[in-house]
MARTORTI-514163 format. One record per residue (C-alpha): x, y, z. Coordinates in steps of 0.2 Angstrom, whole numbers, plus 2048, in hexadecimal, padded with zeros to 3 digits. Example, Ala and Ser with C-alpha at 12.3 -4.5 7.8 and 13.67 -1.06 7.14 Angstrom:
2
83E7EA8278447FB824
//
This chain:
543
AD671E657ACA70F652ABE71B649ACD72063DAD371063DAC2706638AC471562BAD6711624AD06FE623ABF702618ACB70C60FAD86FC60DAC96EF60AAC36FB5FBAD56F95F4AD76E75F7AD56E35E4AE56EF5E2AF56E45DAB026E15EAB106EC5EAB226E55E7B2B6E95F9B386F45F9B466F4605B586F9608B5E6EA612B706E3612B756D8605B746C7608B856C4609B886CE617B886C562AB866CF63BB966C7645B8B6CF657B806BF64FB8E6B164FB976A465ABA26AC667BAE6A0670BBB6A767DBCC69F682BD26B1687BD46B9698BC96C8690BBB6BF688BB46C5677BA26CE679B956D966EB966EB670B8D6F966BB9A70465DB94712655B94711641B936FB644B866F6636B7B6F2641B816FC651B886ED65AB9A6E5657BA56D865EBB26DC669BBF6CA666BCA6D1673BD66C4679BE36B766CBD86A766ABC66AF66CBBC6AB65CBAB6B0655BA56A5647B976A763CB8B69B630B8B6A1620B83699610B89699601B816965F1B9068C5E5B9E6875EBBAF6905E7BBA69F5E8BB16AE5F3BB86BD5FBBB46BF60EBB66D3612BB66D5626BB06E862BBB86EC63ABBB6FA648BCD6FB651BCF70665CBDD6FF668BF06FF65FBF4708653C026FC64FBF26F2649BEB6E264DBEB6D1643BE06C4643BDB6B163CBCF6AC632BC869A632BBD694623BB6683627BC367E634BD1684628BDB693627BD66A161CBE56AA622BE96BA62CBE36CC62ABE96DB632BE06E7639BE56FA638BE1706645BD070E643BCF718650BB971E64FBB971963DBB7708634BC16FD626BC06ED61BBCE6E161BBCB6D060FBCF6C060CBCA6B45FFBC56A1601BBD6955FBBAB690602BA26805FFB8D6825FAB84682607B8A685618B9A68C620BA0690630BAC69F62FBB76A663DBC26B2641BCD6AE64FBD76BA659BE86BD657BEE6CD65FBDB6CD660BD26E0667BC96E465ABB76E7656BAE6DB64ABA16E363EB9A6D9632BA16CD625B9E6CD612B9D6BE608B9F6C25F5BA06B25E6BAF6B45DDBC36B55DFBC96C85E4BDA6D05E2BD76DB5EEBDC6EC5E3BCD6F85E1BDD7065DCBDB7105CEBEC70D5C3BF471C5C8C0571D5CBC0C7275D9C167335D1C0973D5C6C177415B9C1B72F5B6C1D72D5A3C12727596C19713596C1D7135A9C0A7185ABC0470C59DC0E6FC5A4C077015B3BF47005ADBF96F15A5BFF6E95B8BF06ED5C2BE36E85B1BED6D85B3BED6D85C7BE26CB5CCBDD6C25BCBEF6BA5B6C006BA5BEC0E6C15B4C1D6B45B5C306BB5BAC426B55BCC516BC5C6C616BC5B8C716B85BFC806C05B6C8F6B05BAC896A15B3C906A35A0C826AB599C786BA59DC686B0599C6D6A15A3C5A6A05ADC506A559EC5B697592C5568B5A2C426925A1C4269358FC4868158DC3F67A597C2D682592C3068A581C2C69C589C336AA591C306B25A0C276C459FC316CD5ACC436CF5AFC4C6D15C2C5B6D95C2C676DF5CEC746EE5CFC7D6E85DAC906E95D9C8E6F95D0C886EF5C0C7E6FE5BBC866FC5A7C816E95A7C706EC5ADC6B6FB5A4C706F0593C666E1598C586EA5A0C576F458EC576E3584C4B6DD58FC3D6EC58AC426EB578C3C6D9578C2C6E2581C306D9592C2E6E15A4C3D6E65ACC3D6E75C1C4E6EE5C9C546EB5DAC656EF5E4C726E55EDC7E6F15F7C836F8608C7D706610C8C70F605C837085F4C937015F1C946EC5F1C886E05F0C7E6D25FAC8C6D0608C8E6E460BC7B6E360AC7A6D7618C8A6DE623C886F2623C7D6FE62BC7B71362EC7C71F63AC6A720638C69731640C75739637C73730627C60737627C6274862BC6675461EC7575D61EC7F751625C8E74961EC87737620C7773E616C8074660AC89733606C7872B607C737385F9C837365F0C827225F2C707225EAC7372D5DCC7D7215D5C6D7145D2C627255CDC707295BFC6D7155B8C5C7165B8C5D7285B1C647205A0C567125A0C4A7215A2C54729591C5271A588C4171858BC4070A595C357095A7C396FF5B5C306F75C4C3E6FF5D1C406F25DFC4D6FD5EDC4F6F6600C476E45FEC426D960CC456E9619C396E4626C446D5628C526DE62EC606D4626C656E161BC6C6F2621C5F6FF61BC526F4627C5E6F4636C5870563BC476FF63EC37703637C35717637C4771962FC4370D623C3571961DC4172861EC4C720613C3F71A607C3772C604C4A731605C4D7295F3C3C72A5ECC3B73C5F0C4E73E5E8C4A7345DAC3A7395D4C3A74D5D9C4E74E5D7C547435C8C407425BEC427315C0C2E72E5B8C3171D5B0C347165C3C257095CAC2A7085DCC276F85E4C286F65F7C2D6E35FAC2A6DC60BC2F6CC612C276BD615C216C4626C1A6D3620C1B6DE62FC0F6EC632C176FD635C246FE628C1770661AC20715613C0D71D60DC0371D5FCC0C72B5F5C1D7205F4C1770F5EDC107085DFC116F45E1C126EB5F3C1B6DB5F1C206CD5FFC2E6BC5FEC326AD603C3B69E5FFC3168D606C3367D600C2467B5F7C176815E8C076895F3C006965EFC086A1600BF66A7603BF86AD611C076B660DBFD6C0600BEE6C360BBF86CC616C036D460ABF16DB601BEC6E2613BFA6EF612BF46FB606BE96FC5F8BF76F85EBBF86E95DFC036DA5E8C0F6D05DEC1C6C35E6C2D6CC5E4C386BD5E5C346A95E8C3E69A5E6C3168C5E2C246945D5C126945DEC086875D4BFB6915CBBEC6875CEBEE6875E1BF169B5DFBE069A5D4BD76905E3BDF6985F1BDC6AB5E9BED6AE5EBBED6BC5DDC006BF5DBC036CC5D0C116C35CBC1F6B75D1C326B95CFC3B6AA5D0C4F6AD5D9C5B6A85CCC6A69A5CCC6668B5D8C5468F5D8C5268C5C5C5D6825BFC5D6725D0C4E6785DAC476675DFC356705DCC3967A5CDC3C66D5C0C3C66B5AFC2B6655AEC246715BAC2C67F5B2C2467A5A2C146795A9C146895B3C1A6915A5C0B68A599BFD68D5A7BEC69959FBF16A35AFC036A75ABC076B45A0C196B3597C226BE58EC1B6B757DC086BD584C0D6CE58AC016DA581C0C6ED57CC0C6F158FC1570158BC08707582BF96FE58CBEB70B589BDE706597BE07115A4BD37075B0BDA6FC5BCBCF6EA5BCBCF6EB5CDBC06E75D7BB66F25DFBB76F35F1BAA6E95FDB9B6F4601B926F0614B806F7614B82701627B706FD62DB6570263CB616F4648B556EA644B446EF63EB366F1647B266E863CB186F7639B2370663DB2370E62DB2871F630B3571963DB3272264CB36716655B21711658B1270764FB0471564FAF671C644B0472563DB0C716633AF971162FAF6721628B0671F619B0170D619AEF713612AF971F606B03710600AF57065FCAEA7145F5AF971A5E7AF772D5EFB067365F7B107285FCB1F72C606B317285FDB3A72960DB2F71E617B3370C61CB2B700610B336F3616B2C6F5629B1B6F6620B1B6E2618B136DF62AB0B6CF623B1D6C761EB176C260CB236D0606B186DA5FCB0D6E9604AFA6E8601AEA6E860CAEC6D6616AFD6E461EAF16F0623AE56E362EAF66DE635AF66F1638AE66F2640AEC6E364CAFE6EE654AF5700655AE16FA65C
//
């Protein structure tokens, strides 16, 4: 072996005049942080450990186990600002999923949910703001038992949408499909302002009069409500609203009949059942109860006019009765209607939001092939941004998020700095307009005026929006690495032999190097370029 060797080195010193070679490698990012290398602190019965998962980046993970467990890790970041930090985890233990916290410097991020994974892997994210330098990032446990990959820290404020800007219905018509490009380009660079009408103050316009007055413009979008059968009312309005080239969004107040509004909401309930299963009388009034909506939205379909189609509202909460039946009937119900109104009626100028609660409870996810837009509420007593709210509302499904109904308007800058991206927000109507202690004149009129706001007056033709991308980001990549590297083991076989010094002497000589080798295994030196001083290094592992 040292007769070939002293060889390969005569050969090495012939070549030391040769330029040094860039080195090539394929390692991670530098953004990207091994959580098997950070801070684990227990408070659990079941501590948190590493363990060894198949398909981990680099085969090891940890396991936070109990609530109050936490892993932190240092990470450094260049400016200080908005980042998005992409946990890739494993969660094999509930299939109800798992949520957890996440702590930026001490202060809460907010919490993510974890799906079941089963074997396999996924990406949940959060955005925050880091300062230059260092940063101690944690995630804590909450329900906890799940394995922690790796964590990717990316510069710059995230929606969270990496869709495509396809509807779910494939025969949606030409506007609805261009309003909805329009939504999801929009999704994460501006927030689209909206008010809730009432119909009982003396004018049909009372919130927008208030808005207008207030701030010289408009709101771009327009809530209204069918509620005590006031399909004639809202079909008009909703109509006058498009022509001015506004966005209309739809929901409905009424009992499990359809008939009513708010209180019949609240009060009644179904034979859930009966009510679900074909055949029966009580699904046959279901059908008959809904039809009444489909035939509304029918004529705004004949006139041209799309509309963001807001049913069941706030159903996790189970205040209202199509929630009282729990989690898998509410998805019955849902597919019910969309199925009746979209394969049944033609209903293709429908956008189907799915609006949460506050709480934003897993389970209740209807599936991709029914929604369009995932929105959550909730009335505070304050202008934050509801971060957390939207980061948990983002986790659902891979759907643009928009904030369905407020009382106090989030205050833009903090929704900027907190990167909460609401698509948009829609402010209830009467008291929350026109004697909210937070939404006052002056604030309206500087909500309203904010760069990130878009009113009705800065709407582009959104019905006949022509970019068919989507402005989403694109989703976080984690390089999935073998463990570390071993320094001289080119061909990676596990061992430093003649081997390795024999394509190290290929290298250096320009002849049949190989393309699959390790380059990176061969900077034995650590100077981070391959030349002759890496083969003495060589001739000191293998003699």
């Amino acid at each position: 072996m040292k007769k070939v060797l002293s060889a390969l080195l005569s050969s090495a010193v012939i070549m030391s005049n040769v330029s040094a070679l860039p080195l090539n490698t394929n390692a991670a990012w530098k953004g990207q942080y091994e959580f098997e290398k950070g801070k684990i602190v227990n408070s659990g019965e079941n501590g948190a450990e590493i363990t060894s998962v198949s398909g981990a980046s680099a085969g090891k993970a940890v396991d936070i186990k109990d609530g109050g467990n936490t892993v932190t890790l240092t990470v450094n970041a260049e400016n200080s600002g908005a980042y998005r930090l992409s946990i890739r985890y494993n969660q094999p233990y509930d299939e109800g999923g798992k949520y957890q916290n996440v702590i930026v410097n001490g202060k809460s991020a907010g919490e993510v949910f974890c799906e079941y994974t089963g074997d396999d892997f996924s990406v949940v994210s959060v955005n925050a703001d880091l300062k230059s330098g260092s940063n101690e990032i944690a995630v804590e446990a909450s329900w906890g038992w799940t394995n922690l990959d790796c964590l990717l820290v990316e510069e710059g404020s995230f929606s969270n949408y990496t869709g495509t800007a396809k509807l779910s219905n494939p025969n949606a018509t030409a506007k609805t499909q261009a309003l909805y490009n329009y939504l999801c380009d929009t999704y994460g660079k501006n927030v689209i302002s909206g008010q809730q009408e009432s119909t009982w103050m003396g004018s049909e316009n009372y919130e927008f009069d208030i808005i207008k007055n207030a701030s010289g413009k408009y709101p771009a979008l327009r809530g209204l409500d069918y509620m005590g059968d006031d399909f004639a009312g809202c079909n008009r309005r909703a109509i006058d609203w498009y022509k001015k080239g506004g966005i209309v969004t739809i929901c409905w107040h009424c009992g499990s009949d359809f008939r009513g509004s708010h209180t019949e909401s609240l009060d009644s309930d179904l034979n859930w059942s009966s009510a679900l299963t074909p055949g029966t009388s009580e699904y046959n009034a279901l059908i008959a109860g809904m039809d009444k909506g489909a035939k509304a939205l029918l004529e705004l379909k004949e006139a041209g006019v799309p509309v963001i189609w807001r049913p069941f509202h706030e159903f996790d909460g189970k205040w209202f009765w199509w929630g009282k039946g729990g989690a898998e009937n509410f998805k019955k119900l849902w597919q019910i209607m969309y199925d009746r109104y979209t394969n049944h009626w033609g209903l293709d100028n429908l956008i189907w939001s799915l609006g949460y609660c506050g709480d934003v409870n897993s389970g209740w996810y209807p599936g991709d092939e029914y929604v369009d837009i995932i929105g959550a509420d909730t009335y505070v007593n304050h202008t934050e941004s509801l971060v957390n709210m939207y980061n948990k509302t983002a986790q659902v499904a891979n759907k643009p998020v928009c904030l369905h109904e407020n009382g106090p308007i989030p205050d833009p800058e903090k929704m900027k700095a907190d990167g909460a991206k609401w698509l948009w927000f829609m402010t209830w109507h009467t008291s929350f307009i026109d004697s909210n202690q937070f939404n006052t004149a002056s604030y309206i009129k500087r909500i309203y005026n904010s760069d990130y706001m878009i009113t009705l007056d800065e709407l582009p033709d959104v019905y006949s929006y022509g970019n068919t991308s989507s402005g989403g980001n694109t989703a976080p990549e984690f390089t999935i690495s073998p463990p570390e590297a071993v320094k001289g083991d080119i061909n990676e076989d596990g061992e430093v032999t003649v081997a390795d010094a024999v394509l190290l002497e290929k290298r250096l000589l320009g002849s049949g190097a190989n393309n699959s080798a390790n380059w990176k295994n061969a900077d034995i030196y650590a100077d981070s370029v391959i030349d002759v001083y890496d083969m003495i290094e060589m001739r000191k592992l293998i003699s």
